[in-house]
Every structure is written in C-alpha cells, then in structure tokens.
C-alpha positions in Angstrom: 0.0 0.0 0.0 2.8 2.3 0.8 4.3 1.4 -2.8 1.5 2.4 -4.2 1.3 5.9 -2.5 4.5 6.8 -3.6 3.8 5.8 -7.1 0.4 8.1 -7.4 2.6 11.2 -5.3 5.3 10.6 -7.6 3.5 10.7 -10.6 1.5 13.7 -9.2 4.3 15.4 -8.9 5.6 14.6 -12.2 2.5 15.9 -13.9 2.6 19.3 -11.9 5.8 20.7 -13.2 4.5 23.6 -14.9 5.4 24.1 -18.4 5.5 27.3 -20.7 3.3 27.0 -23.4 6.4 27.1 -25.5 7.5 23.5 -24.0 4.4 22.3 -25.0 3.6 20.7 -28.5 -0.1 20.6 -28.7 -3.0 21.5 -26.3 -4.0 17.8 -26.3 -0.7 16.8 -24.5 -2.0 19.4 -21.7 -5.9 18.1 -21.8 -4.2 14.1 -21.6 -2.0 15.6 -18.3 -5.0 17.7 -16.8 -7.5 14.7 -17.0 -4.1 12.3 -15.7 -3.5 14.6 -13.0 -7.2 14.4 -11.9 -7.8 10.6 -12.6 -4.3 10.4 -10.0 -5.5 13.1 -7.2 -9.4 10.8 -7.5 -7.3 7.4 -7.2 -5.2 9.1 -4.4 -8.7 10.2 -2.8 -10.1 6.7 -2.6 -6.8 5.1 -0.9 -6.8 7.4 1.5 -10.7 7.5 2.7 -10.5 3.4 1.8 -7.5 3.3 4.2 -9.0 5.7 7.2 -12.4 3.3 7.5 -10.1 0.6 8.2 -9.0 2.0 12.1 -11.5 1.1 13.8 -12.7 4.3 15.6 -15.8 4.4 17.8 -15.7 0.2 17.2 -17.5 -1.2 20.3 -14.8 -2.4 23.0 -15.7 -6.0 24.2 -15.1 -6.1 27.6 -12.1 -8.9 28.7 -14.4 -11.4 30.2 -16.1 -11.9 26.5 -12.9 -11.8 24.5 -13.2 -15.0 22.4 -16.6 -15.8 24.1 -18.4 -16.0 20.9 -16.5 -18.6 19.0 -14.6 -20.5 21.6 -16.6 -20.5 25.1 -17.7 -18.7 28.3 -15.6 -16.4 30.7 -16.6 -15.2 34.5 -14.6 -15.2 37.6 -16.7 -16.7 40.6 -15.3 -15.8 44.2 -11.2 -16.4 43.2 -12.0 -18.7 40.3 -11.7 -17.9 36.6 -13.8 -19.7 34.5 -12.3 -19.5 31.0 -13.5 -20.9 27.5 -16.3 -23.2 29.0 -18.3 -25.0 26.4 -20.1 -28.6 26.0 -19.0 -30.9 23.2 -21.8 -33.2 22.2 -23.8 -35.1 19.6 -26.6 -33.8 19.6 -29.2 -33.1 22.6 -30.2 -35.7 25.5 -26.9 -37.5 24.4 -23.5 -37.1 26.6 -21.7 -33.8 26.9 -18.5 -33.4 27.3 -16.9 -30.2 29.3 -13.9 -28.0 27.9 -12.3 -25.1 29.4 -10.3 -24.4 32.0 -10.5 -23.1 35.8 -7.8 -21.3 37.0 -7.2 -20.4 41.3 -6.2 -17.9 42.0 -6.5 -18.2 45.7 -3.7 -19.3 48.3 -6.0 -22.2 49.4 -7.6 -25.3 48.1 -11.0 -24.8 46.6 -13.6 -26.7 45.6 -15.5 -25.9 42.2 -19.2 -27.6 40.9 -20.7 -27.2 37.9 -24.2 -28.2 38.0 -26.8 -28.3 35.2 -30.9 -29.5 35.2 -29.6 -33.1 36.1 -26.1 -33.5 36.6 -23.2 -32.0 39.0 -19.4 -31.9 38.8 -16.9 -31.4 41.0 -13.2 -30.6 41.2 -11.0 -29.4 43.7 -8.2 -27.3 42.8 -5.2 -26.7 44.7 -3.5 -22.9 45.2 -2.1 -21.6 42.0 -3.7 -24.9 40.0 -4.9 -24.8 36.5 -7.4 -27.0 35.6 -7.9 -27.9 32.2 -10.6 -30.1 31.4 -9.3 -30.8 27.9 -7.0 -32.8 29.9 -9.2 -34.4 32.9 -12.2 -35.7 30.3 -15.4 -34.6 32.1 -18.8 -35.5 31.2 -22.5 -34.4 31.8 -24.5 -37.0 31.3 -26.9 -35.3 29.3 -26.9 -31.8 26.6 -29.9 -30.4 28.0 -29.9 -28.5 24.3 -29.3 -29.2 20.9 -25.9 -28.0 19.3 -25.9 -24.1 18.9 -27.9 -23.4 21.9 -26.5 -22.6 25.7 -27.2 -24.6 28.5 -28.2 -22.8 31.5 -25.3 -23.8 34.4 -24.8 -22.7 38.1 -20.8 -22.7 39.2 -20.5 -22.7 43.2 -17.6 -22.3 44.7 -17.6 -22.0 48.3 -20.7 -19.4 49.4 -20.4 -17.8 45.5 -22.3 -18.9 43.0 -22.9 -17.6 39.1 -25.4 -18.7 36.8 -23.8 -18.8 33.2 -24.6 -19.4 30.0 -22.3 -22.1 28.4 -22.4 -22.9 24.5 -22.9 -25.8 23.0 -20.9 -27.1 20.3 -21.0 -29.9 18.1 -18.0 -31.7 15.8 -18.9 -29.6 13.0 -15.7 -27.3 14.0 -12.4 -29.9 13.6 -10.6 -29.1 16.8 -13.6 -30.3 18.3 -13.9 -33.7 17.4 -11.9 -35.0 19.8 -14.1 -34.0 22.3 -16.8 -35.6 21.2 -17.9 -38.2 24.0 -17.2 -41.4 22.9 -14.5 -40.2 20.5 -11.2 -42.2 20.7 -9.2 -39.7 22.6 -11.6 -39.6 25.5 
C-alpha cells in the first residue's frame, strides 16, 4: 500500500511541473495531463478514505471477560475462580456432553469448584495456584440439555459464591472439536 502511495505522489508530482506553453507541443498533450492529474488526485482520494475506514474508531470495545466468548466458550470469575472458554462438546441433545475449558485459582488455598446443570453436577478441587484444564481431565455431563448451537443454563458454586452462566454448546462440526466428542477415541 505504501508502494503504491508513492507511485500516485510521484507521478502527481511529475504531472505538476509547470510548463510554458512554449514547452508544449499541442493543447492535447495538456488536456491528456489535466484529466491524468485528476484521474491520479481521485485514485489518491479513494486510498486514502478506503484506508482511514479501516481504524477502527468508535468500534464497540468488548469487555475482557467476552474476549473469544463468541467462537470459543464462556468467561466469569466466581469468588477467586476464573472460568475461561467453557463450552459442551456433544452429539446432539439428551446425548453425553462433554466439558472443555479451564479453571484457574487464583486463591492461596484449596477450593472446591461444581458445575451443576438441570440433572447432573461436577466437581473438582483445585489446589492454590492450579490450572485446571478439562481438555486434559475428560469430564462429562450425562446429558446436553440443548441441541448444538444453543446454551445450556449452568450454576458454578464455589464455596458461598455462586454464578449462573450461559455455556455454549458445540457440536463436531468445527475440527478441533472432534476429539471432544464423547465417545471419540481420545476420551
């Protein structure tokens, strides 16, 4: 893009070099330069206003807790946990779910985490410090209460604290998911 800047600026200021009507051969040369010099200033025009919609100014901020909410999973901090990425990986609804994400501690103490939807519950204790990946410890809700696409309605307690969030679920369709799937070979 910057090549291309300097092209049109050097070719505008090629054009501009005023000539005596002596240097001239023929008042077409001049009309051919007058029309270049405008078709060059237009071109130069539609960079620069293509180039300045491009910043991004007055764009809605998303706050941190949503960053990469809509595609990957669900964020919240409950009491000293951080709940990050959360989604359910299944077939389809009334079938297994599995749980990905991870929960991070980020209190000097041991704590104890549950997930709990309509009809199941999980628990983990983390340690002080711990990350808790659940990519890595496969976890499953015995039932998607929803089909794939849809959110399933899930209460996170830890300790006296508890949050109601919304978590997304998700089926294969995406190929980093499949081996998620319950029942997959992986898990």
């Amino acid at each position: 893009m910057t090549r291309m800047f300097a092209l049109i600026s050097a070719r505008l200021s090629d054009c501009s070099i005023v000539r005596s009507p002596s240097q001239t051969n023929d008042s077409s040369t001049s009309r051919r330069r007058v029309v270049r010099n405008r078709v060059s200033a237009a071109a130069l025009g539609l960079v620069v206003a293509g180039l300045s919609g491009c910043s991004g100014v007055g764009a809605p901020r998303i706050p941190p807790t949503e960053l990469g909410s809509k595609n990957l999973g669900m964020n919240a901090e409950v009491g000293p946990i951080e709940v990050r990425n959360l989604l359910l990986v299944t077939h389809g609804e009334a079938e297994p779910a599995r749980l990905i994400g991870v929960l991070l501690n980020g209190s000097e103490k041991e704590i104890q985490v549950t997930l709990s939807d309509q009809d199941d519950e999980i628990s983990v204790t983390l340690d002080p410090g711990e990350q808790y990946a659940f990519q890595e410890h496969p976890t499953l809700f015995e039932t998607a209460d929803e089909i794939p696409g849809a959110v399933a309605d899930v209460i996170v307690t830890v300790g006296t604290d508890t949050e109601s969030v919304q978590i997304p679920i998700r089926n294969g369709g995406l190929k980093w998911l499949e081996p998620y799937l319950p029942n997959s070979t992986s898990n």
